[in-house]
C-alpha positions as CSV (number, residue, x, y, z in Angstrom):
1,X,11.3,13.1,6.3
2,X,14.7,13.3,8.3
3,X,16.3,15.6,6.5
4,X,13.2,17.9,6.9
5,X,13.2,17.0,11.2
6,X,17.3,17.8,11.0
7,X,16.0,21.3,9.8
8,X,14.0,22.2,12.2
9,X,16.5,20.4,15.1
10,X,19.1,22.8,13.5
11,X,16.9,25.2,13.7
12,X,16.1,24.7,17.5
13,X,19.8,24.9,17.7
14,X,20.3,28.0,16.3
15,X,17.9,30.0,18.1
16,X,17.9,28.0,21.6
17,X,21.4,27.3,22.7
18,X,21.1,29.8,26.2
19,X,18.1,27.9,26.8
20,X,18.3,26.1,30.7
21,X,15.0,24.8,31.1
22,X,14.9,20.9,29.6
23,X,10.9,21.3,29.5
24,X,11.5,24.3,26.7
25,X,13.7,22.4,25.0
26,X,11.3,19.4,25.4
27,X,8.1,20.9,24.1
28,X,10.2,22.7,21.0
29,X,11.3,18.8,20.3
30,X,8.0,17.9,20.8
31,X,6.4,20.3,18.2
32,X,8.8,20.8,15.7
33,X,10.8,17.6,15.2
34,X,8.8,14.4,16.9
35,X,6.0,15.9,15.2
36,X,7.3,15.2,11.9
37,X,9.0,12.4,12.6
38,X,6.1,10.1,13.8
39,X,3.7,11.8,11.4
40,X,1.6,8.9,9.2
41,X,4.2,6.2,11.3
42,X,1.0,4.2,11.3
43,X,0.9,3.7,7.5
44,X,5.0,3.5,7.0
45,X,6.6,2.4,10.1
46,X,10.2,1.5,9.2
47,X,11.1,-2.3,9.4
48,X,15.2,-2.3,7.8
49,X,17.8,-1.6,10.4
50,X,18.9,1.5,8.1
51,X,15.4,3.4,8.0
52,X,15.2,2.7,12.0
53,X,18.7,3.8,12.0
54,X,18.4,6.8,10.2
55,X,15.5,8.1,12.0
56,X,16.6,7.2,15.6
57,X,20.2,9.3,14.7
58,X,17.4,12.9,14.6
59,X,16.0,11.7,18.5
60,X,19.9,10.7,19.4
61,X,20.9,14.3,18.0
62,X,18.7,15.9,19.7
63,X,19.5,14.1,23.3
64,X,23.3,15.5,22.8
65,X,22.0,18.7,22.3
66,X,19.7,18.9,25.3
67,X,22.8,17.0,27.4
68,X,25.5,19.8,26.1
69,X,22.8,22.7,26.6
70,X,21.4,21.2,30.1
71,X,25.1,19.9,31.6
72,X,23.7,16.6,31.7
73,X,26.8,14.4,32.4
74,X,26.6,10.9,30.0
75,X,29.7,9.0,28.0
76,X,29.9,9.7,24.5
77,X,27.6,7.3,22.3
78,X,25.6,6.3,25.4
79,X,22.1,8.0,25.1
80,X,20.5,5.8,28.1
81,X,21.2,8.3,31.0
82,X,19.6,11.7,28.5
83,X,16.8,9.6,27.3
84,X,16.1,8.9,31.4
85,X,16.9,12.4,32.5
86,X,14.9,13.8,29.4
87,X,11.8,11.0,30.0
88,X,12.3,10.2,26.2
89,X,11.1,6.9,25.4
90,X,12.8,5.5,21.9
91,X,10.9,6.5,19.2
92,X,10.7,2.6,18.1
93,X,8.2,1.7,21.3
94,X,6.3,5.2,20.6
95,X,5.8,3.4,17.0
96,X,4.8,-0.3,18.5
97,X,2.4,1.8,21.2
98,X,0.5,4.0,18.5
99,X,-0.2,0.5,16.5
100,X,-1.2,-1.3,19.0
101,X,-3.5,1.6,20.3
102,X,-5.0,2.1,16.5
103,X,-5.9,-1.7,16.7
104,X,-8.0,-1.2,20.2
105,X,-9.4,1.7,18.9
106,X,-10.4,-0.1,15.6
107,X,-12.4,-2.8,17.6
108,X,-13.6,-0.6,20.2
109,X,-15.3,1.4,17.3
110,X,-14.1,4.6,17.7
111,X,-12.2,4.6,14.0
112,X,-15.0,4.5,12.0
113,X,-13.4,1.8,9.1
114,X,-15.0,-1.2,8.7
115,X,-13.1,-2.4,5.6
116,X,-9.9,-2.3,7.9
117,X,-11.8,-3.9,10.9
118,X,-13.0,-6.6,8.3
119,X,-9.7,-7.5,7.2
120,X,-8.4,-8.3,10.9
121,X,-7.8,-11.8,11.4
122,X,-9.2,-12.9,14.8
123,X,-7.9,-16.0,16.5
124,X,-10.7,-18.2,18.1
125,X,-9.0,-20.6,21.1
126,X,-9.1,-24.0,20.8
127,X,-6.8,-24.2,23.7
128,X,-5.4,-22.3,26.4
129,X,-1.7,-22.4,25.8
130,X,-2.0,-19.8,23.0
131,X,-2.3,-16.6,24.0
132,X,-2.8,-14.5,20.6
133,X,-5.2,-12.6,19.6
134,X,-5.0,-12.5,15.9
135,X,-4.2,-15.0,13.4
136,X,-1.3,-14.0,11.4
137,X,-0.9,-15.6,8.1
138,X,2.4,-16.5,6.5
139,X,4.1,-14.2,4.3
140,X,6.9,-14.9,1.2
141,X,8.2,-11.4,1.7
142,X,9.6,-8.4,4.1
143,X,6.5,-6.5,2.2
144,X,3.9,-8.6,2.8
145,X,5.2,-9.0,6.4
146,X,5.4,-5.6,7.3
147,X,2.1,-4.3,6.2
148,X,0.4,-2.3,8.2
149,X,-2.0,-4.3,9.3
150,X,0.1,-7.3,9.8
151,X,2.6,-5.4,11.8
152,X,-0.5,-4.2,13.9
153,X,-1.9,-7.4,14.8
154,X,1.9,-8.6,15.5
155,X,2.7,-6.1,18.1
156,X,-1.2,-6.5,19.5
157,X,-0.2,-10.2,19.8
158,X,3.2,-9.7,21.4
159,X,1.9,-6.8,23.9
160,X,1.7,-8.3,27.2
161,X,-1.0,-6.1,28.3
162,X,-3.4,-6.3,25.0
């Protein structure tokens, strides 16, 4: 999946280098690299540092692109000034946001799945202290943790707003 949003960044490379306008370069990110990036990211969300790594270096790349092509002035390594001046938000949050949205969805009714709204594990309050929403159960294993369903209710649980 990287190696196939590197071809189309090196692509937008190639054939938009004169380009001055950050909301052209912004909407050829949009469609040809983000697009395949966060593709299915419900279903395989990274959870090892290397696979976050790896797929955070094609948004970074493309930051020092737009910087070098836009004069946007930022120290080397430091991607926090582009990612403002761009209005990127790190592809990591996008990833907690579109779970936690599939999950409101999914009780609101609009996904139309009721063996994955069965399988939700709904917290009932004896108390007031706790704040979750959903019971999540114990795992043995980075698997079993970071299914996708599990990861959902986690974030849904740790969202301040859900």
């Amino acid at each position: 999946m990287t190696s196939k949003a590197f071809r189309a960044l090196g692509f937008i490379r190639r054939h938009s280098t004169n380009f001055s306008s950050a909301n052209c370069l912004l909407a050829l990110y949009n469609a040809l690299v983000r697009s395949v990036i966060e593709y299915g990211s419900i279903v395989w969300s990274p959870y090892t540092t290397v696979d976050i790594c790896r797929i955070d270096r094609v948004q970074n790349s493309f930051m020092r692109f737009a910087g070098y092509c836009l004069n946007i002035p930022h120290p080397p390594h430091d991607y926090g000034p582009l990612s403002q001046a761009l209005r990127l938000v790190p592809l990591s949050v996008r990833r907690d946001n579109f779970d936690i949205t599939f999950i409101q969805r999914l009780i609101e009714g609009q996904v139309d799945a009721p063996r994955l709204l069965g399988e939700l594990s709904f917290r009932i309050p004896s108390n007031t202290r706790l704040q979750c929403n959903f019971y999540i159960p114990t795992n043995k294993s980075n698997f079993s943790r970071n299914a996708p369903l599990i990861r959902m209710m986690h974030n849904a649980n740790n969202h301040i707003d859900y």
